[in-house]
N, C-alpha and C positions, 0 to 999 in steps of 0.2 A: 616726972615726965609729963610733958600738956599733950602728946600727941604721938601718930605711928610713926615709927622707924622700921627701914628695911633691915636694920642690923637686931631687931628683935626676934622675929624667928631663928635667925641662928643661934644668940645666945639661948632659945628653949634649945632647940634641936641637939648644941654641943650638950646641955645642960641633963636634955632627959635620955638623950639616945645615942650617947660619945662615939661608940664604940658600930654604929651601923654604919656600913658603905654610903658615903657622900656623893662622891662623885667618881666616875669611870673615864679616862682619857686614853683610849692605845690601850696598852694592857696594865697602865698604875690605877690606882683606887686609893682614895682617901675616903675615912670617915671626918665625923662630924668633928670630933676631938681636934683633928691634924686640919682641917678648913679652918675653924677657929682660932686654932697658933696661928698658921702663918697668914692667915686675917692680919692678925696682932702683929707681928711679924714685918709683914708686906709693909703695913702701917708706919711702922718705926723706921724704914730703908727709907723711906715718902719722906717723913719726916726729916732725915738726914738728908736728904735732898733740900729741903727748904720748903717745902709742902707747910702750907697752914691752913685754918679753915676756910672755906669759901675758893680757894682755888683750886683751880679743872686742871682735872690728871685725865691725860687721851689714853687709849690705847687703839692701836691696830694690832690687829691679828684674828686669824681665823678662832672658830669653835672651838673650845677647849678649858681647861680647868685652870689657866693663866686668867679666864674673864672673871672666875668665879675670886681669883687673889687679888683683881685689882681691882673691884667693884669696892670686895667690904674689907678690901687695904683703904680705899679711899675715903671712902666712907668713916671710917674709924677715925682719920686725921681730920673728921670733919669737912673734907675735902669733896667738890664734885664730878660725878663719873662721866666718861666723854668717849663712851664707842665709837668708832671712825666707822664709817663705810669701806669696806677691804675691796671693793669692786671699783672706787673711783681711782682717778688717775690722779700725780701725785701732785699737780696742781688746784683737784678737787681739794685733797687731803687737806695741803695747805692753808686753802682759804679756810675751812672750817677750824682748823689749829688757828688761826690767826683771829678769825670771827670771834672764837670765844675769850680767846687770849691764854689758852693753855701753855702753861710753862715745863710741864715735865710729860714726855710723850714714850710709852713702854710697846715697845717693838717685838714681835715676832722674828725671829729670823728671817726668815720666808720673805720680808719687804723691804733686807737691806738693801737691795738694789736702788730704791727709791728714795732716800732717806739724805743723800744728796739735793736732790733736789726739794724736797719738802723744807730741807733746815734755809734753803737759799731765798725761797718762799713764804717760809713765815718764821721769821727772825728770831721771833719773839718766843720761843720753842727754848727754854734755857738748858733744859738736860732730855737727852734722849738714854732711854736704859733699851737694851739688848737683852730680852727673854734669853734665858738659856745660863751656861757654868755659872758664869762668874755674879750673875743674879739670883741663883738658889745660894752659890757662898756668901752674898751679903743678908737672904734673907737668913739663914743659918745661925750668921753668926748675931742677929739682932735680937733686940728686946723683945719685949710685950708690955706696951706703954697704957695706960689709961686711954680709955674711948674717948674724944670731945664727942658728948654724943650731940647727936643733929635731928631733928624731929619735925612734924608736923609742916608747915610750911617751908621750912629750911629747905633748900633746891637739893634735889639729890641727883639729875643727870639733866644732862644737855643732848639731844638727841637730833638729828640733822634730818629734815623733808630730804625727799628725795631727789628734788632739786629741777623734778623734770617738766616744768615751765620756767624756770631761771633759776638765778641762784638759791643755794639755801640756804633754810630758816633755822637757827638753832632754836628748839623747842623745849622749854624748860618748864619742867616736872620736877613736884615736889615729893616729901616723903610721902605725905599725905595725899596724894593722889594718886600716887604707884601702888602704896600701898592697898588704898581704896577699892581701887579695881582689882587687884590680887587677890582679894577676902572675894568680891563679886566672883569672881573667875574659878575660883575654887572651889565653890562648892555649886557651878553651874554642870560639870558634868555628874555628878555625886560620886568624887573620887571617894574612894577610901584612903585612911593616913596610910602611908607608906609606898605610893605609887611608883612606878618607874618611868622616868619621862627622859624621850631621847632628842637631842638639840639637834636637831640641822637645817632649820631656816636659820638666817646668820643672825647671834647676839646682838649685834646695831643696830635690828628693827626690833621696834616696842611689841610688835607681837609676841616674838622670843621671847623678849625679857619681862613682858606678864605670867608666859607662859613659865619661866624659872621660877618668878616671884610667889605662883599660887603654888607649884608644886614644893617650894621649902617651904612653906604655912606648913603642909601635912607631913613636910618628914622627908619628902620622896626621892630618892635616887636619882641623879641626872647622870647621864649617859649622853658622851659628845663625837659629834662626826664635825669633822673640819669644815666639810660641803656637803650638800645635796647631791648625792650617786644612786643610782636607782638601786642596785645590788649592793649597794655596801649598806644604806638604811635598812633593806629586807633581811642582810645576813643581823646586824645589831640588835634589829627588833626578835630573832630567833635568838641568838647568843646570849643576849642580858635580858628576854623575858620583859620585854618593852611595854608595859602597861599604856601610857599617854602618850602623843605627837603631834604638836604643830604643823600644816602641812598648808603651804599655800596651794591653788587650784591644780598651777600646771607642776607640782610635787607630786599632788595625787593621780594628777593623770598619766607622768611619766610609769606611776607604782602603776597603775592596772595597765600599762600598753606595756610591761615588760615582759621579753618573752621568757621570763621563769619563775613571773606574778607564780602562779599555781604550785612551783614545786617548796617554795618557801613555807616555814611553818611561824603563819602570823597571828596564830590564835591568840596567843599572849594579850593583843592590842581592846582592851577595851575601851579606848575615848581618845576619835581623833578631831581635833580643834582645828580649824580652819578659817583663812582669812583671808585678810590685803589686797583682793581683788575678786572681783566679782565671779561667782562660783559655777558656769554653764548648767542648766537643769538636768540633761543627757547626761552628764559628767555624773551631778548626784545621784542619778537614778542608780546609775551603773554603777558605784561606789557602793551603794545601799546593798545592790544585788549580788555583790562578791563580798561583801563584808558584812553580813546579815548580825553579827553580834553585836558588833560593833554600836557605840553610841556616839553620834557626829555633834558636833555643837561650833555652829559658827559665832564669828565675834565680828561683827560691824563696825568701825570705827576707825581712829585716825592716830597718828602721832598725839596730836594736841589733846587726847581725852583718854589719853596712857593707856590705850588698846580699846575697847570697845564701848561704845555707844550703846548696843546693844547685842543680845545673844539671843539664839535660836538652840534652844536645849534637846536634845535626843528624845524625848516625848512626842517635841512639834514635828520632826521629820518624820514620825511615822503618821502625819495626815499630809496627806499630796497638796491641800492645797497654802496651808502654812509654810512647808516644807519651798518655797517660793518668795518666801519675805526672810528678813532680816532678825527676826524675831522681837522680843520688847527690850526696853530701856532697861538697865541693869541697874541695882539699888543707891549705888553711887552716883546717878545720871538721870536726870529728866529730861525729856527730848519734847521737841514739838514740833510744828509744820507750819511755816511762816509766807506771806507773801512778799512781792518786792517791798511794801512797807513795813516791814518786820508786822504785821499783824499775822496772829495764828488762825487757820483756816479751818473749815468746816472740816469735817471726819470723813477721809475716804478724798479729798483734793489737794491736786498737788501743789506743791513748792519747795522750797529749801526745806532741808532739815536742819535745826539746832540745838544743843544741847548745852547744859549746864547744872554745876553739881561739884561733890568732892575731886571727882577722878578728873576733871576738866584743866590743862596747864596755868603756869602762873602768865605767859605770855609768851615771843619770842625775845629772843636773847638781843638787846643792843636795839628793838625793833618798836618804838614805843610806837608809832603811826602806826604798824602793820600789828598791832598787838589789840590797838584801841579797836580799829576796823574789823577785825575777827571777830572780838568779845565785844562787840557794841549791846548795847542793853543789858550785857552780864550774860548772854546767851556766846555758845562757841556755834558761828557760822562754817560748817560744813563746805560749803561750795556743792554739796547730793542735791539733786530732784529726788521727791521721793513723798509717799501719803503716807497715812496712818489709818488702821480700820478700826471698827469700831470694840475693838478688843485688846486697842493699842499693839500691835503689832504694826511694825514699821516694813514699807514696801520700796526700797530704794527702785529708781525710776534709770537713773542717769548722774552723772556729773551735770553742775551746769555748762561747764566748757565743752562738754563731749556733744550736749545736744545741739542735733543738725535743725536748719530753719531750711524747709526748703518748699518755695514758692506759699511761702506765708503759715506753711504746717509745721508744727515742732515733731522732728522724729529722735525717739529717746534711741541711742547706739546700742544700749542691752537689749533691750525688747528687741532687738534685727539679729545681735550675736545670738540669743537664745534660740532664736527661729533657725539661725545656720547649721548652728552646733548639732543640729541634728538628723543634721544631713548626713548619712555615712562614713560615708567621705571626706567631711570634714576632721581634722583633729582637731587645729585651733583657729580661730578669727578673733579679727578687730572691724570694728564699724568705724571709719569715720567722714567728715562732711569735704568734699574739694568742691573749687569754687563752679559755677555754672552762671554763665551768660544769658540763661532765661531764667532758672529757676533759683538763684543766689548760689545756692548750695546742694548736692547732687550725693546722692547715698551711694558711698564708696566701702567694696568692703576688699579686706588682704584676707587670703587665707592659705593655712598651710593643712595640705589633704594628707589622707594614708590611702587614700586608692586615687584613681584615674578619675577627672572630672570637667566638667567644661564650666566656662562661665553662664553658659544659654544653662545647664542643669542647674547650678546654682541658683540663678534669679528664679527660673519656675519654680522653684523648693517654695521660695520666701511667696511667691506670687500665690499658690496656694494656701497659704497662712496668713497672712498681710494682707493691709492697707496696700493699693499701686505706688502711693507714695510712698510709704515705706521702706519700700524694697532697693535693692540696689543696682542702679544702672550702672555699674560698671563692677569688677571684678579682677582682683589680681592674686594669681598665684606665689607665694614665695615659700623658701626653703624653713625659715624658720621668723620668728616674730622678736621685735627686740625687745627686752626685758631688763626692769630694774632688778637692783640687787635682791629684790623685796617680792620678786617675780612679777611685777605687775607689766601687763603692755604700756611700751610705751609710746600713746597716742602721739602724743608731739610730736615725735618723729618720726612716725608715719603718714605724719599730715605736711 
C-alpha cells in the first residue's frame, strides 16, 4: 500500500472489534462484522451490474445505513462514491448524474416518484437499483470478492457545490485528502475510541461525511435520523447516549428555541462540531450557557478542502475573544491571506483566504479552466475575506461576493448579521447589498424575529454599535429565510 484508504479503518474496526454495534438505523443495528460482509457483498451486486474501477456509483436517499453499504460497496470495486443532494429537484439530480457520467444510480424508495424524470434527463444513468426486498435478496445471495484496493490519490467521491450561484461543480476528493482531514478531525475534539456519533445533517454534505469518516478511525457508533427534527435528534441523543454531533448554526438554534430543549436528557453530548455557515456570536453564547459541558469545535472550510480549513477546538471557546475566529489551520492545511495579486499580507490585514495541503481536492470534475482558476499557484482560492493574527488564528471577515461597496466603503454582511443577531427579537438575519442610485449599494437586511419589532428598532440596534455606513437603511420582515440543503442562507436569492 503507498497511501490512505477510506476502506482501512473498517477492515481494523471489523478486524479488532467484530462483534460491537456499527451502526443504528430505526431500530436494526449492525456490527462491524455484518458492515464488512455486506461491504463485500454490496461490492459483488456493483460488480454484476458492470461496475469497474473508476466508475461513479450515485446514490440518493436520505440518512441511513444504505450510505454506510454503498460508500465501502463502492469503494471496494474500486468504484467512485457520488451522494446526490436529496433536496434538489430532479432536474438538479440529473444534471449532476449526467455531469459525472454515473452509470448505476441506487434509489431510496422515498424518490420513486422522481426517477422518471431523472432517467429522461440523464440517459446516460444505465441501471437504477431500488433500496429495499429485492436488493437485500441480491445482496444475500452474493459473494465477497477481493478488494481492488484504491488509495492515496485514486478519487474516492465526487461531491456537488451547492450550486447556489449557478450550476454545480462536481468536487473531487481523494482518498488521501478525505482521509487527511478525518485523522485532523479526530482528534480535534479529543474523542475518546468508541464515541457515539448521531448523523443528521444530510450524508451529501462533506461536513457529514468527515464527520462519519473521523468517528470510524475510533471505532465509534453511528446513529442515523433521516432529517434534521428538533425532537426526534433530542429524543436519539437521550435513547443511544449520543456522545458526538454535527450541527450546522440554524440546527443548533432550532435545539435551544425548542419548547422541551429543558426536559430532554442531553447530558450524554460531549462534543458538538459545527459548521457550513457562519455561526451568530449570541447564538454561541447561548449555546455555551445551556450546554456548559459540552466541548464545541467548529470546522471552517469548504467542499474543495474535504471539510475544514481550519478548527476552533473547545479550549479556544472558552476565551471570549478567540471564541470569535475561525480558529487555526489544521495539520493537513496551510492557509494564508493573499491580496488581489495573490501576494500574502501583513498579519492582522485583510484579504482572501487560501489554502493548500493534503486534505485540499484534486480539482473540479470535467472543469479543467475552473479547476486551474481556483488552485492557481497551488493555493485553493476561497472566494472568504478574512485576516489572520498574530497567533495564526484566522478571522473570516466575509465572502468576497457577500461584501457590500457602498458609496466607496466595503461593509463586510457578518460583522452587520452579528450586530442584529442580538437584538432580542431577532432569531435569524441575512445582510445583503441592493442597488442605490446615490450610494451604489445600500445595506439591506431580511429578518425573521420571535417577538414584535419594527424596522426604526432594528436600525437604531445597529446604529448604536456601527459605523452609519454600516447599518442598514432599510429592513424587511419575512417568515422564514431560504436555506440550502447544507443549511446555509441563501444570499442569492435574497438578492
Amino acid at each position: 500500500m503507498t497511501g490512505l484508504s477510506i476502506t482501512q479503518p473498517l477492515h481494523r474496526a471489523a478486524r479488532e472489534t467484530p462483534d460491537r454495534i456499527a451502526t443504528v438505523d430505526g431500530g436494526r443495528q449492525r456490527s462491524w462484522r455484518e458492515i464488512a460482509s455486506r461491504s463485500r457483498r454490496v461490492a459483488a451486486v456493483l460488480t454484476d451490474l458492470g461496475v469497474r474501477p473508476g466508475d461513479r456509483v450515485a446514490l440518493l436517499a436520505p440518512n441511513g445505513d444504505l450510505f454506510v453499504d454503498v460508500l465501502f460497496g463502492s469503494l471496494w470495486t474500486g468504484a467512485v462514491a457520488c451522494p446526490v443532494n436529496t433536496r434538489w429537484t430532479a432536474g438538479e439530480i440529473a444534471y449532476a448524474l449526467a455531469d459525472c457520467g454515473a452509470n448505476i444510480l441506487i434509489v431510496d424508495p422515498g424518490f420513486r416518484s422522481m426517477l422518471a424524470d431523472i432517467r429522461r434527463e440523464a440517459p446516460g444513468v444505465r441501471e437504477v437499483v431500488m433500496a429495499g426486498p429485492v436488493f437485500e435478496q441480491l445482496i444475500a445471495a452474493a459473494g465477497e470478492p477481493d478488494e481492488h484496493l484504491r488509495h492515496g490519490d485514486d478519487l474516492a467521491m465526487i461531491l456537488y457545490t451547492g450550486g447556489t450561484t449557478g450550476r454545480s461543480k462536481g468536487v473531487m476528493l481523494s482518498h488521501r485528502a478525505l482521509m487527511a482531514y478525518a485523522l485532523c478531525l479526530a482528534g480535534a475534539g479529543d474523542a475518546a475510541p468508541g464515541a457515539c456519533m448521531l448523523h443528521t445533517a444530510p450524508l451529501f454534505h462533506v461536513g457529514a461525511i468527515s464527520g462519519f469518516l473521523a468517528c470510524l478511525l475510533g471505532g465509534g457508533r453511528h446513529v442515523f435520523v433521516p432529517a434534521f427534527e428538533a425532537e426526534a435528534v433530542m429524543a436519539a441523543i437521550a435513547g443511544q447516549g449520543v456522545t458526538d454531533i454535527f450541527l450546522v448554526p440554524t440546527m443548533l438554534q432550532a435545539l435551544l428555541d425548542h419548547p422541551r430543549f429543558a426536559e430532554h436528557d442531553l447530558t450524554s453530548v460531549e462534543r458538538i462540531y459545527y459548521g457550513a455557515a457562519p455561526m451568530p456570536p449570541a447564538l454561541m453564547d447561548r449555546a455555551i450557557a445551556a450546554m456548559p459541558r459540552v466541548g464545541f469545535v467548529q470546522g471552517y472550510g469548504m467542499t474543495e478542502t474535504s471539510g475544514s480549513i481550519s478548527l476552533l477546538k473547545p479550549a479556544d471557546h472558552r476565551d471570549p475573544a478567540r471564541r470569535r475566529s475561525a480558529g487555526r489551520a489544521v495539520m493537513a492545511i496551510e492557509a494564508r491571506i493573499v491580496d488581489a495579486d495573490d501576494n500574502e499580507v501583513p498579519v492582522g490585514e485583510i484579504g482572501e483566504i487560501v489554502a493548500r495541503g493534503e486534505a485540499v481536492m484534486t480539482g473540479y470534475w470535467n472543469r479543467p479552466e475552473e479547476s486551474a482558476e481556483a488552485l492557481r499557484g497551488g493555493w485553493m482560492h476561497t472566494g472568504d475575506v478574512g485576516r489572520m493574527d498574530e497567533h495564526g488564528y484566522i478571522h473570516v471577515v466575509d465572502r468576497l461576493k457577500d461584501m457590500i461597496i457602498t458609496g466607496g466603503e466595503n461593509v463586510y454582511s457578518v460583522e452587520v448579521e452579528a450586530v442584529l443577531s442580538q437584538h432580542p427579537a431577532v432569531a435569524q438575519c441575512a445582510v445583503v447589498g441592493q442597488p442605490d442610485p446615490h450610494w451604489g449599494e445600500r445595506v439591506h437586511a431580511v429578518v425573521v424575529a420571535r417577538s414584535d419589532a419594527t424596522a426604526e428598532e432594528v436600525i437604531a440596534h445597529c446604529r448604536d454599535r456601527l459605523a452609519a455606513y454600516k447599518c442598514p437603511r432599510s429592513v424587511e420582515f419575512r417568515r422564514e429565510l431560504p436555506l440550502s440543503a447544507a443549511g446555509k442562507i441563501l444570499k442569492a436569492a435574497l438578492r
